[in-house]
N, C-alpha and C positions, 0 to 999 in steps of 0.2 A: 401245354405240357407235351416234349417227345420222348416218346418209348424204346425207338429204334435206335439204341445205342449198341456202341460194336464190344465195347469193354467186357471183360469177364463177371464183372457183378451185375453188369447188364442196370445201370441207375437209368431211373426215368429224370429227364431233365423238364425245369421251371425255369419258362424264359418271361420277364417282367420287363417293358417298356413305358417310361410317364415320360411325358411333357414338362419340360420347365420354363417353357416360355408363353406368352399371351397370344401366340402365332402359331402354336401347334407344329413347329419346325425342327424345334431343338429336342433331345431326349437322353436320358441317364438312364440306363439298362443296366441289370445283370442277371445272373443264373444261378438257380439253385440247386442241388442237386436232391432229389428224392428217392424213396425204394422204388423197383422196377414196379413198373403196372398201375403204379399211384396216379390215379386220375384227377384227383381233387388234390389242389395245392394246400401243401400241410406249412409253406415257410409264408405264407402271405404277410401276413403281420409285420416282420423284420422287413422285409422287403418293401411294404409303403413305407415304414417309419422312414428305413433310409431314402426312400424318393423323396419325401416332405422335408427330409435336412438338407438336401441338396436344391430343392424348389428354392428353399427361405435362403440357402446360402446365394443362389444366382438373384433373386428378389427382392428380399427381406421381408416378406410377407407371406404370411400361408396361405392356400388357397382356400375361396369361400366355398365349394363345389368342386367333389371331386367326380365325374365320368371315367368307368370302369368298361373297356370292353373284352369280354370273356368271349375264348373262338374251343369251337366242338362240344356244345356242350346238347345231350341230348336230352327228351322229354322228360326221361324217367331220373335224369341226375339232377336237373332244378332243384329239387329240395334238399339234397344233399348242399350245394354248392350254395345255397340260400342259406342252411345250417351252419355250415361251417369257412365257407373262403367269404360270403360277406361279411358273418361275424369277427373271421379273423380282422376284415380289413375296418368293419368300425372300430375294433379294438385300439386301431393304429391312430385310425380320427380325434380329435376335440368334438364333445360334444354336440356342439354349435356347425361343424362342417357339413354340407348335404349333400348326400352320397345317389349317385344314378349307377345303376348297373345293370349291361346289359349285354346278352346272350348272345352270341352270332354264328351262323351255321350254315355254310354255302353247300356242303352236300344234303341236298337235299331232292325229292322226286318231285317237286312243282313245278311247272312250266303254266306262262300265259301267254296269249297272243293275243294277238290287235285283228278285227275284220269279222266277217261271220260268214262258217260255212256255206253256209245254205245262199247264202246270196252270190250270185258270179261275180257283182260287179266290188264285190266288199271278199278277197283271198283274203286266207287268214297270212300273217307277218309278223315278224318278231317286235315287241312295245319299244317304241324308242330310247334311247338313254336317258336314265332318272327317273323312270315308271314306279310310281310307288302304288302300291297294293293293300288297302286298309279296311277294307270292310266285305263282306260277302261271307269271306273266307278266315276271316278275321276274328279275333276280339281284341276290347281296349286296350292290349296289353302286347301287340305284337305287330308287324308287318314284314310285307315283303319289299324288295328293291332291288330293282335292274340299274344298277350301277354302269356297268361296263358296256362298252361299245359293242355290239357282236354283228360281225362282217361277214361269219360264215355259220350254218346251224343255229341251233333252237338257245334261246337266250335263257342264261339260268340266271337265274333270281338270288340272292340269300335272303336270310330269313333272321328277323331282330326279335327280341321277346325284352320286351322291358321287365325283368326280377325286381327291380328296386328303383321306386325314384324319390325323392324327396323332396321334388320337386313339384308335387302332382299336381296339387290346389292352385299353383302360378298361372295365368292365363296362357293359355297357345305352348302349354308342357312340352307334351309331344308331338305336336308341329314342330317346336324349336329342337326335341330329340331327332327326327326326322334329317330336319337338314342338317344338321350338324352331322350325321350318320353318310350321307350320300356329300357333304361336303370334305370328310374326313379321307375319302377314296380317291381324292382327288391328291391326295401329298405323299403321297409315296414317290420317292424322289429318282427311284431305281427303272421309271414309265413312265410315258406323256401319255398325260389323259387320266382317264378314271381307272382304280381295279375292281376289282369284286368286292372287296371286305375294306374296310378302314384302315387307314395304314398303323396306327399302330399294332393292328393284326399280323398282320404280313412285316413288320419289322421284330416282332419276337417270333415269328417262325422261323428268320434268317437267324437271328440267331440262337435258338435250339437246336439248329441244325448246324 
């Protein structure tokens, strides 16, 4: 969702990105237009149904699993966005569809590093590309991930919170959410290499903006 619109009614914009293809390549977007300041998307509903007609039109199949990635979304609005944008989007689902949703949020104050101070012969250093961060700091329901390459400065992480999986009871769930999550950074087609967040993140920011 972008706020910083120039128009005089000043609409907060809803930008929607899905996948219609088995390769995570191809995508059918559009935008909705909401009241100024609206955080929580109020059109979700219309906006999957039409992704899932255009899935089955390029397919002919609906998908069994749908993965949802939501960007900005902070501690205190979870339940809001639990209450209403996943329920709008089951609303859109067949019963039988299993829905993953999950939260993602690159600004954030965490930082980790590789080494230990106190030892000389162990500087501390920024974690390598695809550091993933699951326990400590953690619970079952969320991590961190150094995604991107960093050449200069302290490596920022984002930050995943699995809200919904419907997957949970499958063996190696959120293992398999994991890489799909730090493999997904990899396709954004506008950089070589990895970015920070999953590209269908970073492809509805372009277009909100």
């Amino acid at each position: 969702v972008y706020h910083k619109t120039t128009n005089q009614k000043k609409h907060s914009i809803l930008a929607f990105c899905a996948t219609v293809d088995r390769y995570f390549t191809k995508y059918w977007t559009t935008v909705r237009v909401q009241e100024a300041g609206q955080e929580i998307g109020t059109q979700l509903q219309s906006a999957m149904a039409d992704a899932l007609a255009d899935f089955f039109e390029v397919n002919r199949i609906m998908p069994a699993i749908i993965i949802v990635f939501r960007d900005g979304v902070s501690d205190s609005q979870r339940k809001s966005i639990e209450d209403l944008e996943v329920s709008a989007l089951r609303n859109a689902l067949k019963p039988e569809t299993k829905l993953i949703f999950i939260c993602v949020n690159k600004r954030i104050n965490a930082r980790f590093y590789l080494g230990d101070n106190l030892r000389k012969n162990l500087p501390l250093s920024n974690p390598p590309q695809g550091t993933l961060v699951e326990a400590k700091v953690c619970t079952d329901k969320d991590f961190y991930l150094i995604s991107q390459k960093t050449n200069q400065g302290t490596a920022s992480p984002s930050h995943f919170y699995i809200l919904v999986n419907d997957t949970e009871g499958e063996p190696d769930s959120k293992a398999k959410i994991q890489s799909l999550c730090y493999k997904m950074c990899y396709l954004y087609f506008n950089w070589v290499g990895s970015i920070k967040i999953p590209a269908p993140i970073q492809y509805a920011h372009k277009l909100s903006n």
